[in-house]
C-alpha positions in Angstrom: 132.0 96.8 97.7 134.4 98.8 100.6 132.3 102.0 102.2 133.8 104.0 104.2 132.1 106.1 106.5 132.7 109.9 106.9 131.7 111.1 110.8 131.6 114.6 110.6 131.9 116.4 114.1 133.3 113.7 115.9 135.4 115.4 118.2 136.1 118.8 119.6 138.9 119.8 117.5 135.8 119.5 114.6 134.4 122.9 116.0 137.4 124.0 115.7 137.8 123.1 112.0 134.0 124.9 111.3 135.1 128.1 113.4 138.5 128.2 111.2 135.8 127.8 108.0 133.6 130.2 109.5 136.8 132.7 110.0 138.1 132.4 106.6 135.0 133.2 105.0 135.3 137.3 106.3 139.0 137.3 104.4 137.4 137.0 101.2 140.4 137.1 98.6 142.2 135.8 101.1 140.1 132.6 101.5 141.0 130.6 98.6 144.2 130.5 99.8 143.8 129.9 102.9 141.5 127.1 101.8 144.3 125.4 99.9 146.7 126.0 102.4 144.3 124.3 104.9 144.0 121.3 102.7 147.5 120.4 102.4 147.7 120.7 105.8 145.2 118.2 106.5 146.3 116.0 103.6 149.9 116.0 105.5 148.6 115.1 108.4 148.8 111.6 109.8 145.7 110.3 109.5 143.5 108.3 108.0 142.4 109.4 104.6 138.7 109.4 105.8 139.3 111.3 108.7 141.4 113.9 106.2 138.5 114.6 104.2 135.5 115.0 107.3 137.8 117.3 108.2 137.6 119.1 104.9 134.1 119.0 105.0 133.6 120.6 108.3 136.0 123.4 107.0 134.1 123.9 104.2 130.8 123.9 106.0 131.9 126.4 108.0 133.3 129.0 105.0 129.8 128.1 103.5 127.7 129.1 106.7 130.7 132.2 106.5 130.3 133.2 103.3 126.2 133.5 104.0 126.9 135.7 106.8 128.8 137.7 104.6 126.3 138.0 102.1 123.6 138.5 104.8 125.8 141.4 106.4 126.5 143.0 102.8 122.8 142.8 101.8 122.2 144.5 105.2 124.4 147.7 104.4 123.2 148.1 101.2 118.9 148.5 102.5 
């Protein structure tokens, strides 16, 4: 059985990916597409298929830790 393993914030650019993530997450609408648009990006990309998608993850672990502030800030206004 082949593993391969995924290494998640492996280099600097992967702050960079989070931050981006992070970013997108305050566009709201506007984030789904920039989601997609950032996957086919990476999926373009030459590299390797493992590297594509740790680089997807990052992004998305930054929109998630986003979309919490988001909620956070929103839940603030509203008290």
């Amino acid at each position: 059985m082949l593993v391969a393993r995924l290494y998640l914030f492996d280099d600097k650019r992967s702050l960079g990916h989070a931050l981006l993530g992070f970013l997108t997450a305050f566009t709201l609408t506007w984030g789904i597409v920039i989601l997609l648009l950032y996957t086919l990006y990476e999926i373009r990309e030459e590299e390797s298929p493992v590297a594509t998608v740790g680089d997807v993850v990052e992004f998305l672990i930054g929109y998630i830790y986003g979309l919490a502030m988001v909620v956070w800030l929103a839940l603030g206004f509203y008290t």
